[in-house]
N, C-alpha and C positions, 0 to 999 in steps of 0.2 A: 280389246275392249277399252283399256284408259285411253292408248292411243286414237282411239278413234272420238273416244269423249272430248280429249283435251283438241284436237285439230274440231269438232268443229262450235268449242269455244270459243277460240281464234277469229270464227271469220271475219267479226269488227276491227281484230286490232291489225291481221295479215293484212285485208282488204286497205286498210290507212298504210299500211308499210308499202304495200307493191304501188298506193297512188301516190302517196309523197316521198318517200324513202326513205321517211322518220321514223326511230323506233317508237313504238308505243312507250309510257310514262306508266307510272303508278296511278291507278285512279284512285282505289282504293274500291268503294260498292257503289262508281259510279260508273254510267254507260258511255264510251266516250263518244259517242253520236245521237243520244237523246238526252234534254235536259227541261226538267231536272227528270233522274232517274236513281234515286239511290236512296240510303238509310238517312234518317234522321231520329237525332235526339230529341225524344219528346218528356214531358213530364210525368209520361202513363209508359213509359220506352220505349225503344226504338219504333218506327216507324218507314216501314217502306213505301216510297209513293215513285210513279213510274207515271207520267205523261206524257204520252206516247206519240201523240198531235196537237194542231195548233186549237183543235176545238176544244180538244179535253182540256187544256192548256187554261182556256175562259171556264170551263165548265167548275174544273177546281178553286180558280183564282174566288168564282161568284161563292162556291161551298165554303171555301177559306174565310170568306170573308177580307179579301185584298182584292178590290175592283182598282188602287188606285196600278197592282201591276198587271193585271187585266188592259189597261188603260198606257200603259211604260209601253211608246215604240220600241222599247231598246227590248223588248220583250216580246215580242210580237208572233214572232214564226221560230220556229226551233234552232234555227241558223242564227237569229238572234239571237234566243237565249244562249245559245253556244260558246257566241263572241263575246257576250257581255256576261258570262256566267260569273265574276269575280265581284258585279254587281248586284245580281240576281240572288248567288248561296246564300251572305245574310241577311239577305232578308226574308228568305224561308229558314233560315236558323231558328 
């Protein structure tokens, strides 16, 4: 039973090891292949938000009230956010 729990946690971070042959990093409670996907410190507590595509992506940014990253190329498609995530986390901080 755990064995089979914990393999098939794995499959994001195996699946990056067998395509790059990098070990996975510490993310910490985020996904390393969808972004943003993880907790945040909110004033009411934590909060997890998971945006899973590029639609949901505009659909939050409009609820959020941040059209101008709605609007950020660097943000655009999840590949984006990915690469420029060091750009992206504070400003969902």
């Amino acid at each position: 039973g755990m064995f089979d729990a914990t393999t098939a946690l794995l499959t994001y971070q195996a699946g990056n090891y067998f395509t790059t042959g990098e070990s996975p990093g510490r993310l910490g409670n985020r996904h390393p292949t969808i972004a943003p996907y993880e907790t945040f410190a909110t004033k009411d507590g934590d909060l997890a938000l998971a945006v899973g595509n590029d639609a949901l992506w505009q659909t939050f940014c409009r609820v959020a009230e941040l059209p101008d990253l709605a609007a950020d190329s660097r943000f655009e498609t999840n590949a984006l956010r990915l690469a420029n995530y060091e750009a992206l986390k504070p400003r969902l901080d």
